[in-house]
N, C-alpha and C positions, 0 to 999 in steps of 0.2 A: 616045469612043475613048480617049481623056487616061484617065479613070477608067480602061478595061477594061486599060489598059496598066500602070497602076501597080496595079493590083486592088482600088482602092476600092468599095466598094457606091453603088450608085446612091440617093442617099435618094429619087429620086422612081417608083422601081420597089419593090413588095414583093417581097422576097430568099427565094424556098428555098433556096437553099442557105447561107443563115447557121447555119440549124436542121444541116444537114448536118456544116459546119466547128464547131457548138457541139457537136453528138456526137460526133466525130473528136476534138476537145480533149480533152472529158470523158473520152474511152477514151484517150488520149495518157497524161492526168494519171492516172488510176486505173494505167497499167500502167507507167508512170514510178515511182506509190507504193507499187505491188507491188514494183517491180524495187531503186527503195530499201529497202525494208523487209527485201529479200533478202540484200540489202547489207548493210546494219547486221545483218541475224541473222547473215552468215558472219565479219562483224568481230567480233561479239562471240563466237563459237564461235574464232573465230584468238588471241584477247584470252585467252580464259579459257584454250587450250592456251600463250600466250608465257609467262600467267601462271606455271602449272604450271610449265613450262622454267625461270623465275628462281629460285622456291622450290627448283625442285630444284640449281641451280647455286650457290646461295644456301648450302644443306645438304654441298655440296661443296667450296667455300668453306670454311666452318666447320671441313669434318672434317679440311681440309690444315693452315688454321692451327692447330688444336688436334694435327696432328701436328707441324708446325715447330715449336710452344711444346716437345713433348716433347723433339726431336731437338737442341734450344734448349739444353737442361737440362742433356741427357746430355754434350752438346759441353763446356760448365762445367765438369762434375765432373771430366770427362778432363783438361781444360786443369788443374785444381787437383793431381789426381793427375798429370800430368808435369812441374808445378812442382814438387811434393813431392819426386819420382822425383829430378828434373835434383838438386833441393839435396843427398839423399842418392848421388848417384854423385860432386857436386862434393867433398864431404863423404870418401867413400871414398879418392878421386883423390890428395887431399892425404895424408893417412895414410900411402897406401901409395908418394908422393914422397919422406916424410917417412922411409920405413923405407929406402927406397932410398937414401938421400942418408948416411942412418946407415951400411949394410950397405959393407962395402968388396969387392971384387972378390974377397978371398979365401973372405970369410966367405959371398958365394952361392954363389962353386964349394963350401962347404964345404956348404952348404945341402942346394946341388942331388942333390951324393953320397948327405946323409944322406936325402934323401925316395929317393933312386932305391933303396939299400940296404932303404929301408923298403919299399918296394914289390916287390921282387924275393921279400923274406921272408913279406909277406901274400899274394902269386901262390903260393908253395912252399903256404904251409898253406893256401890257398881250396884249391888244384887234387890235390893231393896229398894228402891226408889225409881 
């Protein structure tokens, strides 16, 4: 009764049902190594699609940095051209300080007169003749 409880085999009875539990096993392990085998085929089908997934992110990768190096460049030459730019407006600034600081109050009303005179006489002959 001990054995039938804990399910040990009786060694002094010949067992059919051992042959039972050893084909039950053997169908267990065959459909466990099928069920694995199914296993590892969809991993490796997941495997070869992540694969694909990197190389392509990988290609995306590449083609941004290969755009930021461009956008890189072009920012440089900008940054070179408004150094340029600022020195020649600093450049002008001064000159035209320099002509003011010469020029006295009479000499740009005298200025002003002569461009306004000049421009009243090119308006006459654009428009009139």
């Amino acid at each position: 009764m001990h054995r039938e409880l804990m399910r040990l085999p009786n060694s002094h009875q010949p067992d059919k049902s051992n042959d039972y539990y050893d084909r039950d096993n053997d169908d267990f392990i065959a459909s466990e190594s099928d069920r694995q085998m199914l296993l590892i085929k969809q991993q490796d089908e997941e495997l070869d699609e992540l694969s694909a997934s990197v190389q392509r992110i990988g290609n995306v990768g590449l083609t941004i940095h290969e755009e930021l190096s461009a956008q890189e460049k072009i920012i440089d030459e900008l940054g070179t051209d408004m150094e340029s730019t600022s020195n020649r407006l600093d450049f002008v600034q001064k000159k035209v300080a320099m002509v003011m600081k010469k020029a006295s109050a009479k000499g740009q009303i005298m200025m002003i007169l002569f461009l306004l005179v000049l421009f009243i006489i090119l308006f006459i002959l654009v428009f009139f003749t």
